[in-house]
VOGU-3710 file (C-alpha; in Angstrom, 3 decimals, decimal comma):
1> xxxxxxxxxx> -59,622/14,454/34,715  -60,023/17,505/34,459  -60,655/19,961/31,282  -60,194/23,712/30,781  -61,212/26,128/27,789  -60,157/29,649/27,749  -62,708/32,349/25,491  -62,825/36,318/25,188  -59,903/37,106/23,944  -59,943/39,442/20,923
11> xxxxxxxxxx> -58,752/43,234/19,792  -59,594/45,741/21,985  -58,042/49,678/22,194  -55,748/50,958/24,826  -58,483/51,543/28,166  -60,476/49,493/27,101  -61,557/46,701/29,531  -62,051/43,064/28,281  -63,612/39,538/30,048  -61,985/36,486/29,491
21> xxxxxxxxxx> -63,348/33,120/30,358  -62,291/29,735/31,785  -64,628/27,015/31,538  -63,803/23,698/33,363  -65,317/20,656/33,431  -64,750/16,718/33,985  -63,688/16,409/38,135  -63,833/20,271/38,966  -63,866/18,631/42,835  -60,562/18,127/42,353
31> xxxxxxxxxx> -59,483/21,307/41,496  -57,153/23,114/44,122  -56,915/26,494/42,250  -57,232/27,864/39,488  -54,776/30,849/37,908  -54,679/33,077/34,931  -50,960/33,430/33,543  -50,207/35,401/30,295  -47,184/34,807/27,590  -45,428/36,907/25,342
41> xxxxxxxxxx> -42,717/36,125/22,779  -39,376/36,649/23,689  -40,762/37,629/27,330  -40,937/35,332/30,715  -44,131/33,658/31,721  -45,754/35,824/33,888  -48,192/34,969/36,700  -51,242/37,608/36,589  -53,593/36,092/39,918  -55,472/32,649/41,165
51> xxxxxxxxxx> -58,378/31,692/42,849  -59,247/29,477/45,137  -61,513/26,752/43,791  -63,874/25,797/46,973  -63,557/29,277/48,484  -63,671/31,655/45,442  -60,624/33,688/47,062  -58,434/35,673/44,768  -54,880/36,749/44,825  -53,227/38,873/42,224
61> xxxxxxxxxx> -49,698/39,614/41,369  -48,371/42,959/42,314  -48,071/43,790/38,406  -51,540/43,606/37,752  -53,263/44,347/41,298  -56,169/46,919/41,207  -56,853/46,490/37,428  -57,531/43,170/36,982  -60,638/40,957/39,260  -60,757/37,229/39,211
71> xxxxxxxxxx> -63,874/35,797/39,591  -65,627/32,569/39,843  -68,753/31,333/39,131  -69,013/28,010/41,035  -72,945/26,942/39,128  -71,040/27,145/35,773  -67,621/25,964/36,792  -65,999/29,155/35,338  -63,666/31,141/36,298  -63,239/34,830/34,710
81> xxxxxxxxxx> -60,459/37,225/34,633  -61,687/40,554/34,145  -58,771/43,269/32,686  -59,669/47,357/32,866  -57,461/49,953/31,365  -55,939/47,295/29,188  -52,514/48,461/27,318  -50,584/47,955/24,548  -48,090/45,977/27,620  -51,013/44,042/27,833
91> xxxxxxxxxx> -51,127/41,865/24,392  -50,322/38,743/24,790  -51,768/35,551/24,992  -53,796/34,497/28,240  -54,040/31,083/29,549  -55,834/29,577/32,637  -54,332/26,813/34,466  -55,679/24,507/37,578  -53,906/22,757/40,374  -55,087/19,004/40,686
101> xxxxxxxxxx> -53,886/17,617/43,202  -50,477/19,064/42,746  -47,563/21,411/43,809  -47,531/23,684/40,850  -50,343/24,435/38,228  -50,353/20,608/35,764  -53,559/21,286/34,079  -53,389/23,801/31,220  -56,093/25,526/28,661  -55,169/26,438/25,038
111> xxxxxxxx> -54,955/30,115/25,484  -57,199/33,069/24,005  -54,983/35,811/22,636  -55,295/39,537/23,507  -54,091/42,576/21,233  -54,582/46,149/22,677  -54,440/48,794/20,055  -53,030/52,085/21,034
//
């Protein structure tokens, strides 16, 4: 199956710009796509982007488009989502999240939190 461990997350101040990390591992063959969603208390799931796993082809979600990249790098089966001009809007905690063999997203990391000062 197939394994994923978010990193980077930390305290940063408002325009700041911040890296976080998705490593995968077991049967990364199998993965579809992988995306980056973020969560919030007392706020909606939100979808921030996803990349293609074979291809390396992003998409983003209107909300974040232009300030955030996804990026993959396919030797160290890792994925990166790369944030610039972060906000205090932008604390919350970031997961990353593949599609094996699947409709919607069924494998799930454990999350690295993000606090932007102001």
């Amino acid at each position: 199956q197939v394994q994923l461990v978010e990193s980077g997350g930390g305290l940063v101040q408002a325009g700041d710009s911040l890296r976080l990390s998705c490593a995968a591992s077991g049967r990364t063959i199998d993965i579809d796509d992988l995306g980056w969603f973020r969560r919030t208390p007392g706020k909606e799931q939100e979808f921030l982007g996803s990349i293609s796993w074979a291809a390396g082809s992003p998409t983003y979600a209107n909300s974040v488009k232009g300030r955030f990249t996804i990026s993959r790098d396919s030797a160290e089966n890792t994925v990166f989502l790369h944030m610039n001009s972060l906000t205090p809007e932008d604390s919350a905690r970031y997961y990353c999240a593949a599609r094996v063999a699947s409709i919607g997203y069924n494998v799930w990391g454990q999350g690295s939190q993000v606090f932007v000062s102001s």
